[in-house]
LOFI-857511 format. One record per atom (N, C-alpha, C): residue number from 1; atom name; z, x, y. Coordinates in pm, whole numbers, plus 50000, padded with zeros to 5 digits. Atoms other than C-alpha are relative to their C-alpha. Layout:
<rs>
   num   atomo       w       u       v
   NUM      CA       Z       X       Y
...
</rs>
This chain:
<rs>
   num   atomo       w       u       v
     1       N   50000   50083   49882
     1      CA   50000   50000   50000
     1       C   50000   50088   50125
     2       N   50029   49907   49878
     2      CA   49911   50123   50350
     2       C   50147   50024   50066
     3       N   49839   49985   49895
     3      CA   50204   50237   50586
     3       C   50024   49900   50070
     4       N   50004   50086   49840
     4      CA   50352   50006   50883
     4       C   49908   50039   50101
     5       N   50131   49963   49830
     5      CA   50081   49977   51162
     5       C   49915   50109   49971
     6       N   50164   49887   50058
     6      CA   49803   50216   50944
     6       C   49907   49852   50056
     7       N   50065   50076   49961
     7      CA   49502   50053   51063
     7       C   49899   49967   49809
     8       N   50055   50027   50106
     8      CA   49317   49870   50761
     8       C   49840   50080   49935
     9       N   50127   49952   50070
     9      CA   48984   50087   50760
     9       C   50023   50106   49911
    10       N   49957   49895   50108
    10      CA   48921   50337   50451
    10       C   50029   50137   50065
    11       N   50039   49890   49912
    11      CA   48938   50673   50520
    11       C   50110   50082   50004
    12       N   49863   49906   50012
    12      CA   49234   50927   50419
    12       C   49971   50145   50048
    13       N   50000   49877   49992
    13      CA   49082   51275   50487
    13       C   49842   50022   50112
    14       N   50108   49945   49875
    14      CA   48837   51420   50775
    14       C   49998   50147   50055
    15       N   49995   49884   49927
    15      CA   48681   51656   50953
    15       C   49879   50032   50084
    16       N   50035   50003   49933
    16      CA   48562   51731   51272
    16       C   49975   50072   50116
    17       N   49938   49934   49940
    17      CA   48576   51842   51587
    17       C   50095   49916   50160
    18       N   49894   50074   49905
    18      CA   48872   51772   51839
    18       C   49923   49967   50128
    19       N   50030   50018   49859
    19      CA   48743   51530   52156
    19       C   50147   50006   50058
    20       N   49872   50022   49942
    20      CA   49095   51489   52284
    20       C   50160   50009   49980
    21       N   49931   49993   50031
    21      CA   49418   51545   52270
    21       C   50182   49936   50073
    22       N   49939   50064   49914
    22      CA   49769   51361   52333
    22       C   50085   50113   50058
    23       N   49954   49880   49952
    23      CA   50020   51534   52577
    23       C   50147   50050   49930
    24       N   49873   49968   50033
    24      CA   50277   51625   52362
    24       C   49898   50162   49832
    25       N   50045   49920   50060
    25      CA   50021   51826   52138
    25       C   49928   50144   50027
    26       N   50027   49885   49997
    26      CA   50012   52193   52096
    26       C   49947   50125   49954
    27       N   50058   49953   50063
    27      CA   49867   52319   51834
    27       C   49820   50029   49983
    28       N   50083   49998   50038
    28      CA   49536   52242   51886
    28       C   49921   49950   50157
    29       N   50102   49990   49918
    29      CA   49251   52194   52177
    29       C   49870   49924   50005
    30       N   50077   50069   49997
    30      CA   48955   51971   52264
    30       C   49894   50145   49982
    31       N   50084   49909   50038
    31      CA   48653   52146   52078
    31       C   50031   50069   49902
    32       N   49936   49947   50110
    32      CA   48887   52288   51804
    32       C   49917   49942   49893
    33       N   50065   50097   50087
    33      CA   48706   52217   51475
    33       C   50119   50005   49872
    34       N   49850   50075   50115
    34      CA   48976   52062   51246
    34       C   49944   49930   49879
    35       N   49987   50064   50110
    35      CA   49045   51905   50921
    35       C   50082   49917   49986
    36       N   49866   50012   49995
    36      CA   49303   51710   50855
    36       C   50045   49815   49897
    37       N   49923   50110   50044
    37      CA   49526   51399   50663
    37       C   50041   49870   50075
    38       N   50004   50101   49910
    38      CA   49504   51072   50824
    38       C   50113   49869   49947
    39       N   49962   50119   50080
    39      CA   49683   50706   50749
    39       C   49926   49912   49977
    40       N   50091   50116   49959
    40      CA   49326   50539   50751
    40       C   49910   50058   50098
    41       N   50115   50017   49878
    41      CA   49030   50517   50975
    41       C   49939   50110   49968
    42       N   50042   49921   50016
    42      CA   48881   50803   50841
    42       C   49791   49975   49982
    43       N   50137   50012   49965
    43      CA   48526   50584   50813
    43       C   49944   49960   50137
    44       N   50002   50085   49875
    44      CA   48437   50546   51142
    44       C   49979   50248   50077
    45       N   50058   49848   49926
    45      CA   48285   50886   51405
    45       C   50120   50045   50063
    46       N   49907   49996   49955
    46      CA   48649   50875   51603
    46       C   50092   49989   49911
    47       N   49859   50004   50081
    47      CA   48965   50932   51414
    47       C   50095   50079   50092
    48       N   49887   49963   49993
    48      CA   49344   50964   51514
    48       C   50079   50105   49916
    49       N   49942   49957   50075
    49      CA   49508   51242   51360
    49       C   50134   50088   50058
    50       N   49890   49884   49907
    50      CA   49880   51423   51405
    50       C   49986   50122   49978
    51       N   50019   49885   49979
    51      CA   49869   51769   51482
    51       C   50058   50061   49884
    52       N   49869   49941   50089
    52      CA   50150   51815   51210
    52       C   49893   50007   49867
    53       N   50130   50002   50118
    53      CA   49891   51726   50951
    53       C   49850   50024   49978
    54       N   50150   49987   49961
    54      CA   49588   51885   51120
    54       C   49997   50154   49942
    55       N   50005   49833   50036
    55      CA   49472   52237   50987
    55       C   49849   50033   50063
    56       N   50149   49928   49944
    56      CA   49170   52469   51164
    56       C   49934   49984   49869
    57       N   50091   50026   50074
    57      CA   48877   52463   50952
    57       C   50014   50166   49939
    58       N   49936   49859   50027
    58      CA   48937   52793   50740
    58       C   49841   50060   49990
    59       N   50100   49898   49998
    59      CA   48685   53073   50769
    59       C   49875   49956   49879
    60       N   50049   49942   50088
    60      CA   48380   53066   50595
    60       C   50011   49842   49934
    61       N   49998   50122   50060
    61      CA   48383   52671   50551
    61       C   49896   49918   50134
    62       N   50051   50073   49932
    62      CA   48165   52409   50705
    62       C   50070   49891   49992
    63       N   49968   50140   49968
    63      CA   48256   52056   50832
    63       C   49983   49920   49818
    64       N   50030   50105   50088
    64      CA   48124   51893   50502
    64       C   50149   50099   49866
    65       N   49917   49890   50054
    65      CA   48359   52165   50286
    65       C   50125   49956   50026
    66       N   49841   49988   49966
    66      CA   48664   52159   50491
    66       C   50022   49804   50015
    67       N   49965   50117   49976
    67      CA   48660   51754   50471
    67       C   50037   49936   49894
    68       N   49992   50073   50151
    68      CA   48714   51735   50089
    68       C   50143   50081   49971
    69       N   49925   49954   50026
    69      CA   49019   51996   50133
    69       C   50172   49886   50037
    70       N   49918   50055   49931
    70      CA   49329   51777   50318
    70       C   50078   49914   49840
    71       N   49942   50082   50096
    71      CA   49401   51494   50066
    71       C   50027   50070   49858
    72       N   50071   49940   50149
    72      CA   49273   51680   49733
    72       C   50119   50123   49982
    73       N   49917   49893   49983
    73      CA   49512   51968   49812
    73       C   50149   49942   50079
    74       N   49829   50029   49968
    74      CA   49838   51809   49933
    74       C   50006   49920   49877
    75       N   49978   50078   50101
    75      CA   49821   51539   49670
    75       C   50014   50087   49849
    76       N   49971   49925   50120
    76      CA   49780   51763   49397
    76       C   50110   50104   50027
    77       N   49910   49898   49993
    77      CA   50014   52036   49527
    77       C   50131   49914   49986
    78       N   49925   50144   49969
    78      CA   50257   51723   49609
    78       C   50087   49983   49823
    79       N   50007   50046   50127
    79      CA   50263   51650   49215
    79       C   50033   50070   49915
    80       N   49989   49896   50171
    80      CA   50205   51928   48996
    80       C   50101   50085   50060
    81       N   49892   49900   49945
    81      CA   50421   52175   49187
    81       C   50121   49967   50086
    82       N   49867   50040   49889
    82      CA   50674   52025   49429
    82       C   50040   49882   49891
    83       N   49881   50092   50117
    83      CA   50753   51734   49150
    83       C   50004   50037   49881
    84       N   50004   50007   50125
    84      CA   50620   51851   48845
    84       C   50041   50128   49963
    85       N   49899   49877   50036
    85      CA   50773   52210   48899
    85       C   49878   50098   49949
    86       N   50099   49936   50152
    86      CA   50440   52388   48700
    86       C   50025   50174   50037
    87       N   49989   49842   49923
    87      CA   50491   52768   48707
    87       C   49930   50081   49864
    88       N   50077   49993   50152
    88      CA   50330   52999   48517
    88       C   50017   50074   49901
    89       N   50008   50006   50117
    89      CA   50238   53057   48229
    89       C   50023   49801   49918
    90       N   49982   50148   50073
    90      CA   50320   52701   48134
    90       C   49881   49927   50007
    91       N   50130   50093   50072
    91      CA   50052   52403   48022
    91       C   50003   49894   50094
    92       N   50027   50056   49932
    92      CA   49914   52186   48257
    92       C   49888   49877   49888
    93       N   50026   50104   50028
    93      CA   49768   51805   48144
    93       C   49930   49930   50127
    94       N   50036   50110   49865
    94      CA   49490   51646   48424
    94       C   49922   49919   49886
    95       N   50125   50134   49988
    95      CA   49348   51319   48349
    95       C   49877   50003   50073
    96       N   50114   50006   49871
    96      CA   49057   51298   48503
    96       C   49917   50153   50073
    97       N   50018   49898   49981
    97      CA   48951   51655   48507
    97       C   49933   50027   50116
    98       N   50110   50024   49942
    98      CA   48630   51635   48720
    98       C   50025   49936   50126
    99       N   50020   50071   49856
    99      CA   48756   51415   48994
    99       C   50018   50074   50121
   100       N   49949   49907   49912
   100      CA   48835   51564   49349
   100       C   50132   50026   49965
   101       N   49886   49975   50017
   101      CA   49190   51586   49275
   101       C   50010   50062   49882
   102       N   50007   49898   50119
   102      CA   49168   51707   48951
   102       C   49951   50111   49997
   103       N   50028   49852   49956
   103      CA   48942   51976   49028
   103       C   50058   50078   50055
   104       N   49907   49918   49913
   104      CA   49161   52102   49262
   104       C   50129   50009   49940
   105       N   49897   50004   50055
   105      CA   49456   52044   49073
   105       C   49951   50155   49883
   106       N   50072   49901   50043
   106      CA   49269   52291   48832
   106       C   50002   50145   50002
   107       N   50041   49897   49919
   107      CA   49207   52543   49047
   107       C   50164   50077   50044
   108       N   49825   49937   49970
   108      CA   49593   52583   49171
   108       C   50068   50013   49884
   109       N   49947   49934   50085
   109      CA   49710   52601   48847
   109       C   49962   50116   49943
   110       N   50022   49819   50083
   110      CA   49510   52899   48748
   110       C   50034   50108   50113
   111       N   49867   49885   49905
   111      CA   49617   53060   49108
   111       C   50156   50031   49932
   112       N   49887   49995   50079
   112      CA   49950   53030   48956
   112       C   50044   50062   49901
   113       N   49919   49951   50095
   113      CA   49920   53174   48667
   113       C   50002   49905   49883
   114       N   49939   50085   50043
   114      CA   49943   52832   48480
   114       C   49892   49960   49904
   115       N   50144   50086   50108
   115      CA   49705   52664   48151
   115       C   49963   49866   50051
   116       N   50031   50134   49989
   116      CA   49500   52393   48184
   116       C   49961   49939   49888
   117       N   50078   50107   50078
   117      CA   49394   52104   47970
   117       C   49947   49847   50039
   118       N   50061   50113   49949
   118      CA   49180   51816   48091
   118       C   49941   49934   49920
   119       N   50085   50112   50140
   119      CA   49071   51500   47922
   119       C   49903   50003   50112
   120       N   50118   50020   49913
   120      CA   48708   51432   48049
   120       C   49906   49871   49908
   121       N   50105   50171   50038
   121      CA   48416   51099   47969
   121       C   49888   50103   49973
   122       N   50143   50004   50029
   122      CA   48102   51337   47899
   122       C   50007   50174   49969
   123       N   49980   49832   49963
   123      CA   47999   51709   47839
   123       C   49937   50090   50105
   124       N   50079   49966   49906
   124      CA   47856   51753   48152
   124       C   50157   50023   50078
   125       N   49844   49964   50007
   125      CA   48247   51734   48274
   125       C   50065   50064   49949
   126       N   49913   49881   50099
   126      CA   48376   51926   48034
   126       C   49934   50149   50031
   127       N   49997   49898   49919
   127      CA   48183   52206   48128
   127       C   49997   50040   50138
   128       N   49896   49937   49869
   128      CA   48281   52188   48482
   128       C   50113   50015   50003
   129       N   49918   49948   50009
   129      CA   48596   52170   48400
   129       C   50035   50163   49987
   130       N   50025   49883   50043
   130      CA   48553   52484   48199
   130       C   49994   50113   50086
   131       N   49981   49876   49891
   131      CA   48423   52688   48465
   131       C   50074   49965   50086
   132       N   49936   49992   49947
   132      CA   48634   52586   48684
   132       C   50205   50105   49953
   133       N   49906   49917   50041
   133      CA   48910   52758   48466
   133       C   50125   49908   49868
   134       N   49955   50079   50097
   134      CA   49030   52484   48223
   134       C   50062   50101   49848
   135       N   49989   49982   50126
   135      CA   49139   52636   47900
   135       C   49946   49914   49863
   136       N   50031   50095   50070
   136      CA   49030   52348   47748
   136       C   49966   49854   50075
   137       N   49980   50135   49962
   137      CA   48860   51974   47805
   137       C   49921   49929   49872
   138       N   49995   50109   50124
   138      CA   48880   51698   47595
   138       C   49928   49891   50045
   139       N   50069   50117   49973
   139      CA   48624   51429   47545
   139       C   50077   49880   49950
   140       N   49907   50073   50067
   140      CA   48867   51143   47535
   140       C   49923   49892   49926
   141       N   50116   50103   50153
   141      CA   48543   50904   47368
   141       C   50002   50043   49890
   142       N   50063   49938   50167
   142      CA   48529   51143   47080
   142       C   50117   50037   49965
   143       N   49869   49898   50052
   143      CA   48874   51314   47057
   143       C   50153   49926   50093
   144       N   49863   50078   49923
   144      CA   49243   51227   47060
   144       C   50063   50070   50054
   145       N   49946   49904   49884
   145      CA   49367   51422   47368
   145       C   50172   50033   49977
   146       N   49863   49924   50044
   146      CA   49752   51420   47194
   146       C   49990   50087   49907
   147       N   50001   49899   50049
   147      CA   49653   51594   46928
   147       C   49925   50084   49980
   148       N   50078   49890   49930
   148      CA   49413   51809   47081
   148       C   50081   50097   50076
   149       N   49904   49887   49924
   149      CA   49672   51927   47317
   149       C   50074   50048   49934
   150       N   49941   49878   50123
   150      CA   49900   52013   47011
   150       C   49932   50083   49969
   151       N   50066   49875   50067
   151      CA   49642   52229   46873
   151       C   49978   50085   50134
   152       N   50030   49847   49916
   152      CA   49550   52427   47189
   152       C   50121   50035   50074
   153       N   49905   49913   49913
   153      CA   49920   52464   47362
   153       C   50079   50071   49854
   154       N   49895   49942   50101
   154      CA   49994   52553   46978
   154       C   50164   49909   49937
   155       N   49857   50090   50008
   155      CA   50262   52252   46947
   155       C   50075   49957   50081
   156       N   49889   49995   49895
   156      CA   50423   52333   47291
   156       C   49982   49864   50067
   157       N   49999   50108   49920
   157      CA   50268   52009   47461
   157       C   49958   50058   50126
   158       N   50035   49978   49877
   158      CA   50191   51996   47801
   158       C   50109   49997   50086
   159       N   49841   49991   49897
   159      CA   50496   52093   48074
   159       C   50004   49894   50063
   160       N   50043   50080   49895
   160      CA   50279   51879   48331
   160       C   49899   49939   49966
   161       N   50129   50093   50023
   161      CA   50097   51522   48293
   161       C   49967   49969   50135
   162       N   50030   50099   49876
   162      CA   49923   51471   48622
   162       C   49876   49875   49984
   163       N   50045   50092   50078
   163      CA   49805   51122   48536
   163       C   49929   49897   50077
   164       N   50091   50108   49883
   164      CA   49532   50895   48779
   164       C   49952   49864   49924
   165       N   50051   50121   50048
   165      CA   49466   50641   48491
   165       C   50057   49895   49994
   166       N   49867   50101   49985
   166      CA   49805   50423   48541
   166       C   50046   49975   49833
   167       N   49917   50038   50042
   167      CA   49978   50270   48295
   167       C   49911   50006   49809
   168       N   50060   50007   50129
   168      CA   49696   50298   47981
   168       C   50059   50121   49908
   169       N   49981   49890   50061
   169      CA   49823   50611   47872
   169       C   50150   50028   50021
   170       N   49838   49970   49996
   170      CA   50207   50583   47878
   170       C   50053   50042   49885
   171       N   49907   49943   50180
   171      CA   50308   50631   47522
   171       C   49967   50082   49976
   172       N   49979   49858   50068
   172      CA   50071   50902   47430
   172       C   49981   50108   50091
   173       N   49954   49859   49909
   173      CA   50139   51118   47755
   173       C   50146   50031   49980
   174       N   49876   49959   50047
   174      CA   50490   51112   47648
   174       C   49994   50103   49835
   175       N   49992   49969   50082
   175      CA   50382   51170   47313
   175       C   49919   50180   49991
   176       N   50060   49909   49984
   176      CA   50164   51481   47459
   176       C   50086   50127   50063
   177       N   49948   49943   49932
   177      CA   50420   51593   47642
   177       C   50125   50117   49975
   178       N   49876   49914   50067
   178      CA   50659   51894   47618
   178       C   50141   49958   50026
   179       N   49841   49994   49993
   179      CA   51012   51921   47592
   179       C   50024   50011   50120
   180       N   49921   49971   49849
   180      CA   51197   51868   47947
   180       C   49834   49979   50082
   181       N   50072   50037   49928
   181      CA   50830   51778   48086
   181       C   50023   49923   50093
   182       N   49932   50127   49843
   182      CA   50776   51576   48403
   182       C   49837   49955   50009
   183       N   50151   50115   50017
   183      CA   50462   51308   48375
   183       C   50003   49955   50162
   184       N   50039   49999   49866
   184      CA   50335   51257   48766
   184       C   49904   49915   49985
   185       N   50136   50116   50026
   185      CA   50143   50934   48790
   185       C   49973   49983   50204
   186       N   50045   49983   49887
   186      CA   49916   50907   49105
   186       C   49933   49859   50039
   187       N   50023   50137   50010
   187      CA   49794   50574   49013
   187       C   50061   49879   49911
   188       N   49926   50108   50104
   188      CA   49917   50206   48880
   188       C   49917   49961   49916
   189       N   50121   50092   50092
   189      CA   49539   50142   48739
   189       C   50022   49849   50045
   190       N   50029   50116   50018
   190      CA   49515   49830   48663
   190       C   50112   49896   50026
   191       N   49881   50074   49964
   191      CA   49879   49713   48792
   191       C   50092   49980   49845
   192       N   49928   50065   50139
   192      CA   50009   49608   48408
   192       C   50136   50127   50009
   193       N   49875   49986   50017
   193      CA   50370   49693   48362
   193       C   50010   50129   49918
   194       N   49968   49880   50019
   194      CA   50469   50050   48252
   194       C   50101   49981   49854
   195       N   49926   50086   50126
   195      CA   50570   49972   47850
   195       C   50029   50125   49915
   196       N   50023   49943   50099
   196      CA   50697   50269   47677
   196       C   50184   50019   49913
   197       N   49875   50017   50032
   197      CA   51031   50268   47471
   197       C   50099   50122   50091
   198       N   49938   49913   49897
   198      CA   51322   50457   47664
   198       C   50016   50087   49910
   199       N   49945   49863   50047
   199      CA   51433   50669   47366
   199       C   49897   50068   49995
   200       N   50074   49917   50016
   200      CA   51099   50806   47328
   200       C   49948   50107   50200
   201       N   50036   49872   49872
   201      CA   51123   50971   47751
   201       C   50140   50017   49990
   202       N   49878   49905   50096
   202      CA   51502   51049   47590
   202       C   49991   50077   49931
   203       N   50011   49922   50112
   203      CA   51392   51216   47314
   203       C   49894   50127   50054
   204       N   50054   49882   49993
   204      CA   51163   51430   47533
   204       C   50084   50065   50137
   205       N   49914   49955   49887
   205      CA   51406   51483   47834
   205       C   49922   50007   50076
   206       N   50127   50023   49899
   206      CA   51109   51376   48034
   206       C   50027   49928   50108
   207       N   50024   50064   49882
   207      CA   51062   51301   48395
   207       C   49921   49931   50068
   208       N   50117   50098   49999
   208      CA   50819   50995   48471
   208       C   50011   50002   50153
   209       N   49975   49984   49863
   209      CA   50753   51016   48833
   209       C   49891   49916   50081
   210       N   50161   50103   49952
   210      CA   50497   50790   49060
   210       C   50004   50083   50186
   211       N   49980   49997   49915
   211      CA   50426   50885   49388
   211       C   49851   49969   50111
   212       N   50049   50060   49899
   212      CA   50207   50758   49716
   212       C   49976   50086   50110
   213       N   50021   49837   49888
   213      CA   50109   51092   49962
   213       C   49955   49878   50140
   214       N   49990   50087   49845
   214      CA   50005   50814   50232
   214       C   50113   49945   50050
   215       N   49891   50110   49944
   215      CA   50292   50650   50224
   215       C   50141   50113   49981
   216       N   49833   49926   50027
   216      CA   50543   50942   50173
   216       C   50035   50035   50183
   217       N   49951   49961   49838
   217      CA   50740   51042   50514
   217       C   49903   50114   50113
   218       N   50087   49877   49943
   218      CA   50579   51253   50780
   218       C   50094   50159   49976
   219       N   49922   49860   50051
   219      CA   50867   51530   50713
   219       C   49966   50037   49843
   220       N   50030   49943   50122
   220      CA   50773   51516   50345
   220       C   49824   50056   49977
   221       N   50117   49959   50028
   221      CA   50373   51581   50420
   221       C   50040   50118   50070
   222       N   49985   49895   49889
   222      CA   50485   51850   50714
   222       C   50043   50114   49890
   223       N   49935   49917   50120
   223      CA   50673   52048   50415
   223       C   49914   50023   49879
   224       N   50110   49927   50081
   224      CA   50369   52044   50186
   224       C   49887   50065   50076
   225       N   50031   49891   49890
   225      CA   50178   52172   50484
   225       C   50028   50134   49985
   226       N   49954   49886   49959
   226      CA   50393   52424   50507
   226       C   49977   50117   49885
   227       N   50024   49923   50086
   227      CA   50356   52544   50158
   227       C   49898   50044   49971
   228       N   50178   49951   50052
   228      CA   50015   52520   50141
   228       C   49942   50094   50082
   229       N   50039   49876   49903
   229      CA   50000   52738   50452
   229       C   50006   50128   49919
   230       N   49938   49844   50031
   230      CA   50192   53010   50297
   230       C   49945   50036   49823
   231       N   50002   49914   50156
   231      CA   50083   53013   49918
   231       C   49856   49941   49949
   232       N   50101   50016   50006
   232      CA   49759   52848   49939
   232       C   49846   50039   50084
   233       N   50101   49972   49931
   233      CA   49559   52873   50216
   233       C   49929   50162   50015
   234       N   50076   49882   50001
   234      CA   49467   53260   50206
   234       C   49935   49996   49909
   235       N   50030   50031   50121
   235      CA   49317   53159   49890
   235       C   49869   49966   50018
   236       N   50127   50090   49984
   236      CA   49084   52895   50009
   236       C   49864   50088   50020
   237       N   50120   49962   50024
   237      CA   48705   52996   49901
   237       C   49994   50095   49882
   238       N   50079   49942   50064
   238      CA   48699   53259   49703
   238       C   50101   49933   49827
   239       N   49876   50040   50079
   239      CA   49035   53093   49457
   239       C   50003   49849   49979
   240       N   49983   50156   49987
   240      CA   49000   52734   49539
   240       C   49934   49949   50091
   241       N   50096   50025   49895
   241      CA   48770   52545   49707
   241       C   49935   49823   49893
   242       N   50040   50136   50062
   242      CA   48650   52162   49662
   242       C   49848   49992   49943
   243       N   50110   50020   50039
   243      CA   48374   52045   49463
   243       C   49904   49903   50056
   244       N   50026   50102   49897
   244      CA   48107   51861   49654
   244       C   49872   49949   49859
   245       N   50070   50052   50091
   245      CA   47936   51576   49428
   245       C   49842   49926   50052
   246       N   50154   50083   49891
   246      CA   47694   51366   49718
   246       C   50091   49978   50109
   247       N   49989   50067   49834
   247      CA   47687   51333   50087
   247       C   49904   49912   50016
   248       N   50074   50081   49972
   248      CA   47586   51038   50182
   248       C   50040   49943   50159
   249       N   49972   49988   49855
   249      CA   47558   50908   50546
   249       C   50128   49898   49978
   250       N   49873   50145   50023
   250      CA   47869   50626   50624
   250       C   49907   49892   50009
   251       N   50095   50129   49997
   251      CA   47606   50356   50654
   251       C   49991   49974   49850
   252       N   50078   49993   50176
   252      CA   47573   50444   50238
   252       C   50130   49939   49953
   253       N   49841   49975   50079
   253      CA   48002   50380   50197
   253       C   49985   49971   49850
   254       N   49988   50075   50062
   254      CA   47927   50127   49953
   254       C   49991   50091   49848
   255       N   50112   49957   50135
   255      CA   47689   50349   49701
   255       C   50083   50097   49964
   256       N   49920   49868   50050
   256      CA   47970   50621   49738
   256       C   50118   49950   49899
   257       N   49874   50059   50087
   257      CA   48241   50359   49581
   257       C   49932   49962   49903
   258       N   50049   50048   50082
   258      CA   48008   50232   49342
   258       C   49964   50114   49922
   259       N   50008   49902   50060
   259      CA   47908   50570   49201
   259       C   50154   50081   49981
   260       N   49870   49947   50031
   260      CA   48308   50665   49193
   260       C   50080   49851   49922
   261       N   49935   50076   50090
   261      CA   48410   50367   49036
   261       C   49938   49950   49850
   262       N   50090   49911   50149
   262      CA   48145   50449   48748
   262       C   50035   50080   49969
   263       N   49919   49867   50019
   263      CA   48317   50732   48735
   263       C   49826   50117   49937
   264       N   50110   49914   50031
   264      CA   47962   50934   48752
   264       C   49979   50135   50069
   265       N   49985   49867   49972
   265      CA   48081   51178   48995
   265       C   50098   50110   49919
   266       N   49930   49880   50067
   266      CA   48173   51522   48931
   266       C   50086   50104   50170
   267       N   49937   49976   49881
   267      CA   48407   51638   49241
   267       C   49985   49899   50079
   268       N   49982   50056   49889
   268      CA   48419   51514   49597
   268       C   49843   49900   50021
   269       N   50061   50063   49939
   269      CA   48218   51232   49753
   269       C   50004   49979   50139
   270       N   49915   50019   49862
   270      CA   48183   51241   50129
   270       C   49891   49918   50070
   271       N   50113   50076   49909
   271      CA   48036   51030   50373
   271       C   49975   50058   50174
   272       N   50023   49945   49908
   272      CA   47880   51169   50687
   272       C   49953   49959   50156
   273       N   50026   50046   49923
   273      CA   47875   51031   51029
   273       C   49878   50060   50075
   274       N   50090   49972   49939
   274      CA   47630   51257   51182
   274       C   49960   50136   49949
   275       N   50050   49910   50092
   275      CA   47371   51527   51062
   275       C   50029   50138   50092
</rs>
């Protein structure tokens, strides 16, 4: 659900360059070319954004580049590392390998140090995953992704489920999951009720966690900011960097939700106000 007083258009992540600025802001300059985390309005040539959640466009990136970084990279850092703890050497679990968030999720765990394993829909996904640094991806049409992940963490399970499919996969991400794990759900899916017996997230000393990056506090995005300043951002390009699937102009929005809710992209989808 949107925040109090977010304005209803789509639009979570941008990038641009600064016409204006209010007077209490210091960080940044009319003509600055920015990126940045919005609450909304992100379709549309004018966007509002706070300075606290604005970042320069990092070296060696263009406008279409630095507009797939903001959301894709707090949300996943948000999850796998600030809730789900992942450090490395330990086994990482994305749903959704291929999507923007997953990719990037990906990508910071092998900065880290950390394994991956991704379920994926095709093998055209699976080997992006792959190069992207996967250890492994699982075609969940053909293969059963719990005991797939037994065989490649060797039994250990996965430390970290970061999980975008909601509530379809509750029993066997527990059942995938390691000892003292922490399962990070990013979506409700399909809304249906969250059904999995309690002794079985007892019996793994597991931490089921949900969380909402639009709707979390502005002190709790300012603080993944901050980390991502210091342990990510020197990184960005040659370590991590978003995947771009189609630009299409914003006049196209429609064809960009309809080709992501096919689930036919492979990374980011962006829409482009002007060429």
């Amino acid at each position: 659900f949107p925040p109090k007083g977010a304005t209803d258009i789509p639009g979570l992540e941008v990038s641009g360059e600064v016409a204006a600025v209010g007077g209490n802001v210091t960080r940044f300059k009319p003509g600055d070319k920015v990126c940045a985390l919005v609450n909304g309005g992100g379709y549309a040539e004018y966007c509002i954004a706070l300075q606290e959640v604005t970042f320069p466009i990092p070296a060696g990136y263009d406008m279409k580049l630095a507009a797939g970084l903001p959301e894709a990279l707090m949300t996943a850092w948000m999850n796998v590392f600030m809730i789900g703890n992942l450090k490395a050497g330990q086994w990482l679990l994305v749903h959704g390998g291929s999507s923007g968030v997953g990719s990037i999720a990906i990508q910071l765990a092998h900065l880290v140090g950390a394994k991956v394993v991704t379920t994926v829909g095709n093998a055209a996904k699976r080997d992006f995953c792959l190069k992207l640094g996967a250890q492994a991806a699982i075609n969940y049409r053909e293969q059963d992704f719990v005991a797939e992940v037994a065989k490649v963490t060797n039994g250990h399970g996965a430390d970290v489920i970061l999980d975008m499919a909601g509530t379809q996969y509750a029993k066997r991400n527990l059942e995938a999951l390691a000892m003292d794990g922490v399962i990070a759900h990013l979506s409700a899916g399909d809304g249906s009720d969250y059904a999995v017996p309690l002794s079985a997230i007892m019996g793994k000393r597991a931490r089921v966690s949900g969380s909402q990056l639009r709707a979390s506090s502005l002190p709790t995005k300012v603080e993944i900011v901050r980390q991502l300043n210091d342990r990510v951002w020197p990184h960005l390009g040659p370590k991590v960097t978003p995947c771009i699937d189609t630009v299409l102009p914003l006049a196209r929005a429609c064809d960009g939700h309809a080709r992501m809710e096919g689930s036919e992209h492979i990374g980011k989808i962006f829409l482009q106000c002007h060429s």
